[in-house]
C-alpha positions, 0 to 999 in steps of 0.5 A: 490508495496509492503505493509509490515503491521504490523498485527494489528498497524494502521496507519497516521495525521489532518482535510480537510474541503474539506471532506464530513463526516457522520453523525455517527461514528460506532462501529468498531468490527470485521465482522462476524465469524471471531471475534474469533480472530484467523483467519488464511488462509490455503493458505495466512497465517494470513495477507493479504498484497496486492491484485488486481483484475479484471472484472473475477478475484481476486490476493492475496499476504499473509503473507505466501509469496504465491498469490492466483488467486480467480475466482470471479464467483465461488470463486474457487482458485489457488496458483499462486506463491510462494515465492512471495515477491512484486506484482505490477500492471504496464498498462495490466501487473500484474507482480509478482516478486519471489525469488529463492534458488540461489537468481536470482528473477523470475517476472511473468506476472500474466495476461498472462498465456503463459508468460515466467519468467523474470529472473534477475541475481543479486547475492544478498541476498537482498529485492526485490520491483517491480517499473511501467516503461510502457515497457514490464518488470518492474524495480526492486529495492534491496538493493543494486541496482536499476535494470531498463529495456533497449534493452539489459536487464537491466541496474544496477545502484549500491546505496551507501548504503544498503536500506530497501524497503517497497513502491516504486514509480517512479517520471515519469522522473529520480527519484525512491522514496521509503518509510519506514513504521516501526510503532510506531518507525517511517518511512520515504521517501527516493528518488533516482537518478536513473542516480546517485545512489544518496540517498536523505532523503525527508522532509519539512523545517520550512519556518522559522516559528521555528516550524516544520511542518509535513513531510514524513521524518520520519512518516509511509509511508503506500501509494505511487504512480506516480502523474498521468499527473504530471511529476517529482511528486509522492503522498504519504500517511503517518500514525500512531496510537499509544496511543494517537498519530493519524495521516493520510496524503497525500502529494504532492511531487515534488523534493523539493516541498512538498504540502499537499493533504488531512489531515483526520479529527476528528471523529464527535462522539467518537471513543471508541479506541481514548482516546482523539478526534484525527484525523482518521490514513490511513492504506493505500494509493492507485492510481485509475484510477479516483483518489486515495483512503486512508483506515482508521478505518471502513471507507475509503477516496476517492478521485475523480474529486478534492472532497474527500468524507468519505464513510464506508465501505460496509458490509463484507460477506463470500467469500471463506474463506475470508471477502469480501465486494461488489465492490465499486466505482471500489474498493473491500475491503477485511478483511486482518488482524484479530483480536485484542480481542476476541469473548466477547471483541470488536475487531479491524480488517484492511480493504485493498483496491483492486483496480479493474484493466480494 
């Protein structure tokens, strides 16, 4: 699953009564050392984008285009890959797609030590995004194709256009959606028939009210994932904060059907970066075992059992070059871009969810 963030652009809309807040609503500044603002890793670059983890170990994908392997007893590290460009945790796999001189991806299972490279010949210069398919490799989509794994390798079903690929997701049956995130300029969901090729554009009529109601069709798209136990549905999580536009969502999307999950709520007291009380943007959307869990600024939404709670995040502490808080609830969270302002100014960071796998 692939996360492209802009290094400081926030991210998505409304309020749920179904959300247990807290009672405050503090100051955002960056934690520790780094509010110099000029962080930048010797390994991942100045961002990190995706991460994952287990009971021993932490993976990284930075800006840098590399994954780094943490240990997390002694925080030891090691560059696994480079030239990475997507990661995706699919059942015991961790697999890692990079790309090549002659533009043949190679996928890794980062789980596994004696694993071979996959090698997927494709001949095209083009983006690269790993999709979950359950089986022993997973699928891919380029811009100009959807790869999925059969007996005899991979079977190729050409799109009719050219595509951009951030965040991709299948429905469980014969669909692939993908998500746009381009900020400020807009976004959006796309889904794909694998059996046709076919690309459709994914949004919400008016019921004909005359008003037109949120949709994903063209907003952020900052998290999408399979509905787990819901065939032929994927949830997926919208975004944006620029000036005094601030949105968080989570949809339901069904074919045609597309339900609302959570709107984020407005701060109970004033945010100083808000000019006008509006509700709190998502940076990120995420699957976990139990639920999912949506970041937003200095805090994070989980979802677990059918509640949704607001919780902020745990203290940051210096790990191995990096600001990492203490698990929770299954979650590590890591600084992962920095810093907007300077040491005498307050200053924005972003926080991404690491999901600890079993």
């Amino acid at each position: 699953m692939r996360y492209m963030p802009f290094i400081i652009t926030a991210a998505i809309f409304s309020a749920s009564p179904a959300v247990s807040q807290s009672e405050y609503t503090p100051d955002v500044v960056t934690p520790g050392s780094w509010q110099e603002g000029h962080w930048r890793d010797e390994d991942l670059g100045r961002a990190i984008f995706e991460g994952y983890a287990d009971r021993s170990f932490i993976w990284l994908r930075g800006e840098s285009n590399k994954v780094v392997k943490f240990n997390r007893a002694d925080g030891s590290r090691t560059v696994v890959a480079e030239n990475a460009v997507d990661l995706l945790h699919d059942g015991a796999h961790l697999w890692v797609v990079t790309d090549t001189p002659g533009h043949e991806p190679h996928i890794r299972d980062l789980r596994s030590e004696q694993a071979q490279p996959i090698r997927l010949v494709t001949h095209e210069r083009s983006y690269q995004s790993l999709f979950a398919t359950g089986q022993k490799r997973p699928g891919v989509l380029t811009s100009l194709a959807a790869y999925t794994p059969n007996e005899d390798g991979w079977k190729r079903r050409e799109l009719p256009a050219s595509v951009i690929t951030q965040t991709v997701a299948p429905d469980g049956q014969t669909h692939l959606y993908f998500g746009l995130n381009r900020g400020e300029f807009g976004g959006g969901l796309r889904r794909i028939d694998l059996e046709t090729g076919t690309i459709s554009i994914v949004y919400r009529p008016n019921e004909g009210s005359g008003e037109r109601l949120p949709s994903p069709s063209d907003r952020p798209v900052v998290g999408l994932f399979t509905s787990p136990d819901q065939p032929g549905c994927v949830h997926v999580g919208i975004g944006l904060a620029h000036l005094t536009t601030s949105i968080g969502h989570v949809y339901q999307v069904c074919g045609d059907n597309i339900s609302t999950v959570f709107d984020t709520p407005k701060p109970l007291l004033r945010d100083r970066w808000m000019m006008v009380p509006v509700p709190w943007p998502l940076d990120n959307l995420i699957p976990l075992n139990d639920g999912w869990i949506a970041t937003s600024r200095g805090r994070y939404f989980r979802s677990r059992n059918g509640l949704i709670e607001e919780h902020e995040y745990a203290p940051f502490r210096n790990w191995s070059g990096l600001r990492l808080s203490d698990e929770q609830q299954g979650v590590l969270f890591v600084v992962s871009s920095c810093c907007w302002g300077g040491g005498d100014h307050l200053t924005l960071y972003r926080a991404m969810p690491i999901p600890v796998m079993d």
